[in-house]
N, C-alpha and C positions, 0 to 999 in steps of 0.2 A: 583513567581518562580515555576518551574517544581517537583523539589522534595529537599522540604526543602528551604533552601537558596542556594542551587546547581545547577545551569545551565543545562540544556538538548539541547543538538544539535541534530535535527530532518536531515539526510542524503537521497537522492532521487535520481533517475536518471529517466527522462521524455522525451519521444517524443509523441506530439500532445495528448497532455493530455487538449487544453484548457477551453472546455466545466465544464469539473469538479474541477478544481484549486482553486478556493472558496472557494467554498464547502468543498473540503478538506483541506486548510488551515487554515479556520474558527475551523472547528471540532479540530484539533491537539492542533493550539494555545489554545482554549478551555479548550483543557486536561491538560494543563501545559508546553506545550512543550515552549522552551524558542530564540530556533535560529533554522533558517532551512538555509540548503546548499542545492541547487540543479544542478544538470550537466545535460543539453538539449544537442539533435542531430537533424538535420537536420526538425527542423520543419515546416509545413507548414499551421498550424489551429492555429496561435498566441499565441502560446504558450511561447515561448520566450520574444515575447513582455507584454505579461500580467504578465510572471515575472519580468521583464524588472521595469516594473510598480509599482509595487508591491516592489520592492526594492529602488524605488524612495521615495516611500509613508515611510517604514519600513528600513532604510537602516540598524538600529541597529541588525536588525531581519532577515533579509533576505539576504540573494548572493546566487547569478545567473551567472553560469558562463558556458560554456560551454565545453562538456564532451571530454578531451583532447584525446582521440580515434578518435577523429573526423583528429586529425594532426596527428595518427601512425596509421590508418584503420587496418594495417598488427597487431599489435601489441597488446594479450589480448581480454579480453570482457569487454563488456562494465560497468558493474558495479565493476567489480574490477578494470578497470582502473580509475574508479572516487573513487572509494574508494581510491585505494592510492594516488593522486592527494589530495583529502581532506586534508590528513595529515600535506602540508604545510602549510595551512590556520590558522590564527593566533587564530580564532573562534571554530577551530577543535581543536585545541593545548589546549585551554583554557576552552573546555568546561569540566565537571564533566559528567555526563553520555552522551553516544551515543545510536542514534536510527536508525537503519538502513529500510527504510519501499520501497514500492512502492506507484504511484499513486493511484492502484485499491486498495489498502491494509488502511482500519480504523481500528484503534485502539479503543477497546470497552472495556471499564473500568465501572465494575458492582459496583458502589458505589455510593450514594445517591449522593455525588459530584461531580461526574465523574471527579474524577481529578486523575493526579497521588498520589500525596498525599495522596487522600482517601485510594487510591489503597494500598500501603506502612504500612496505620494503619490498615486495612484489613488483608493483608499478613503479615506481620510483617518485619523486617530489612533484605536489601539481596542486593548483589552491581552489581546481573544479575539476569535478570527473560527474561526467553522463553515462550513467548508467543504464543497458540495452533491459527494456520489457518484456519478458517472456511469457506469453497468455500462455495458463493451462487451461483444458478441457473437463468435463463433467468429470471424468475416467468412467464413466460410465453408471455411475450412482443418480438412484432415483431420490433416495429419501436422505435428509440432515440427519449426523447422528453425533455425539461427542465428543469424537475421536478427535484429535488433532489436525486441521488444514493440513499441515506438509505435511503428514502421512495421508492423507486419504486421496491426495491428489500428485499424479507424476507423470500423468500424460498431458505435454505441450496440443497445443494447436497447430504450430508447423512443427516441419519437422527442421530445424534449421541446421544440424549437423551436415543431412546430406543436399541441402540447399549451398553450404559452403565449401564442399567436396565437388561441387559441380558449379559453382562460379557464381551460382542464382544469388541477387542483388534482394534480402527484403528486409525490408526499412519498417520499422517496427519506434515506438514509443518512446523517451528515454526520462528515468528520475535523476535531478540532479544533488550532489553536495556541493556546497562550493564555500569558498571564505566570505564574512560576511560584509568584509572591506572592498568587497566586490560592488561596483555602484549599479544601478538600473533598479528598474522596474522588476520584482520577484511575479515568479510566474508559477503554478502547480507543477509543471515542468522545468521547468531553468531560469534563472536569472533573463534577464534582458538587456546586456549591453551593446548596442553599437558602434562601441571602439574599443574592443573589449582588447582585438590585438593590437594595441597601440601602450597599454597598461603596463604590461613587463608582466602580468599573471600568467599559468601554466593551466590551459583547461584539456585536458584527456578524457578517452573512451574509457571501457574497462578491460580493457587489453593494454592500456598503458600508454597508447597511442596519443598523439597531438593533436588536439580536434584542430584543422584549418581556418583560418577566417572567414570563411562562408560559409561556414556554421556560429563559430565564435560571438562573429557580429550581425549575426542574424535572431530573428525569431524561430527558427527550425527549431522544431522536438520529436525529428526522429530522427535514426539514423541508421545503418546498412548493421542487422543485426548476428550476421553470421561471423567477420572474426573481431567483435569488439566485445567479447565476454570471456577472454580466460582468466581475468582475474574475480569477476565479481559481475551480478546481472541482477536482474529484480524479477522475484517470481511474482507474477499477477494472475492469482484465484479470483477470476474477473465474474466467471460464473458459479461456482462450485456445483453442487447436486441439481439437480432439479426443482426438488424441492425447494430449496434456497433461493435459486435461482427467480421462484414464484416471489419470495418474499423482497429479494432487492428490485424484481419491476414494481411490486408494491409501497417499498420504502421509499422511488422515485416518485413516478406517475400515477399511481394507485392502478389497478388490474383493469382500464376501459376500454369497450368495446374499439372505439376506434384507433388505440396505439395498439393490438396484436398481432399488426404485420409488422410494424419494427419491432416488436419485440421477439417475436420469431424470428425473423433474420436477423439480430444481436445474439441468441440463444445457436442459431444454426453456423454463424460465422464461427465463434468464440467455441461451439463443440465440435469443429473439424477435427479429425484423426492427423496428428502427425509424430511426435518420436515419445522417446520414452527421457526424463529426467532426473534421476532420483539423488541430485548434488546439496539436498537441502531434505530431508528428509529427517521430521522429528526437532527435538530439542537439543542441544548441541548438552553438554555435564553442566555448563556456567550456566545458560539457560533454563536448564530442566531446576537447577537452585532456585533460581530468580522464580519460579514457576510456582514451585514447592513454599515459597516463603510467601507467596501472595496468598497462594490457598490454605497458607497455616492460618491463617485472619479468616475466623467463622463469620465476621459480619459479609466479608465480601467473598467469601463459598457458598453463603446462601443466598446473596444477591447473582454469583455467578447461576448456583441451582436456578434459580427464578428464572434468567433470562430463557434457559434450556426451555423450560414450559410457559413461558410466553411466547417465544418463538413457535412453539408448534402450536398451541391457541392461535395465534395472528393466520397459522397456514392453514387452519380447520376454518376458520373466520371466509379468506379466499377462494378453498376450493368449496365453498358456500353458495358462489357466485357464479353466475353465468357467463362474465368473464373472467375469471379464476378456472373455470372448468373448460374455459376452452381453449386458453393459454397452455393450462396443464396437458389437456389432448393435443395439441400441436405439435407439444416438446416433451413429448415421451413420458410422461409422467406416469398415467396409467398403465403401459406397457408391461 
């Protein structure tokens, strides 16, 4: 079990994630996490069917459903419309802690067990913990290749070690867990209560720290990212290669002329140089199991093969384009 004998519901919303779905299900189950819900749109790199799959395999564990924005387009965005969709689900209702994350977003828990658990005898007792965002950078890769996210990527975008060596204050993102008797409004980031310190609940950083009630009973989702990570931080592969990089401006707004100055300054911000991180690197033994037993299932190795060569079809498709080609020359691609 995730923390204690207490249930953890892992929450997502995905399009054409299928390349990394593994990998990232491997690693969470890993951590403790105990049920995952996910809401898909419109995908086109099998990603739906690898969940599809994967919920065959796990049915206890897994629902796949798709992100009911897809029947009100007009209505909302998308991750608050699957969050509150979620709330009917009997597996939502029933679980003890929520976890709100994304695809590109690992959860990195600094304990010999890397478990929640560990996390918990580390930190001590708390029924929310905000976890600090750590954006990595390209590391310098052009092209998508198979390998594993947390190995191919271990350089941050700040450097935040020597930012907290020198006092520099930067306030960066946060994911939260929290118990689900926690009342408010759920957010992709944190709950929303504004009396939340009036409760008797314990909500902490990942240093173990007491978040204050000017955050507590706030809407804030960031927070001063230098000493609120020894115990546990979220690594966010926000951009990865280049390449990639081409396909998630495509999987948003599709590659047009007139978004390729935000999308060059999102590419330029998110590939700054800052330190090196290598506290999550690879599959952890639990993990690499959970890894091995999804790819023992030949229907969903071939559905994972397939996504591999759709993905690079979708990127031949873009850099097709005369804005795919000059997205690509902007941001190093051809280089």
């Amino acid at each position: 079990m995730a923390i204690g004998t207490e249930k953890t519901l892992m929450l997502t919303v995905m399009r054409n994630e299928g390349p990394y779905i593994l990998e990232w299900i491997a690693h969470h189950f890993a951590l403790g996490i105990d049920d995952l819900l996910i809401f898909t749109n419109f995908c086109t790199d099998n990603t739906d069917k690898i969940l599809d799959r994967i919920e065959v395999l796990w049915p206890h564990r897994v629902k796949h459903q798709p992100n009911p924005k897809v029947m009100f387009p007009k209505q909302g965005m998308w991750h608050i419309m699957a969050l509150r969709y979620a709330g009917h689900f009997g597996r939502y209702q029933a679980a003890d802690w929520l976890y709100v994350t994304d695809a590109d977003e690992f959860l990195n828990l600094r304990n010999a067990a890397g478990t929640l658990d560990g996390f918990f005898e580390d930190a001590g007792p708390a029924d929310a913990v905000s976890f600090t965002s750590v954006a990595f950078n390209s590391n310098g890769h052009k092209h998508e290749t198979a390998d594993l996210v947390t190995t191919r990527f271990t350089q941050t975008a700040t450097d935040l070690e020597a930012a907290a060596q020198s006092g520099q204050e930067i306030t960066t993102a946060v994911k939260t867990l929290y118990r689900n008797a926690i009342k408010g409004p759920r957010r992709p980031h944190r709950p929303v209560t504004k009396t939340f310190s009036t409760t008797g609940f314990k909500w902490i950083n990942g240093s173990g720290e007491e978040m204050p009630a000017s955050f507590t009973d706030s809407d804030y989702k960031g927070i001063n990212a230098g000493p609120t990570r020894a115990f546990g931080q979220v690594n966010h592969y926000s951009i990865k290669s280049a390449a990639e990089f081409l396909l998630k401006v495509d999987r948003g707004d599709a590659v047009q002329a007139d978004r390729l100055g935000a999308s060059e300054q999102y590419w330029n911000h998110a590939n700054r140089i800052g330190g090196t991180d290598t506290s999550n690197v690879g599959l952890s033994p639990a993990a690499q199991e959970i890894y091995e037993f999804l790819m023992a299932d030949p229907v969903l190795a071939d559905l994972h093969a397939q996504s591999l060569v759709l993905r690079q079809s979708r990127l031949t498709e873009i850099l097709a384009t005369e804005g795919g080609q000059e997205l690509a020359q902007r941001i190093g691609y051809y280089g």
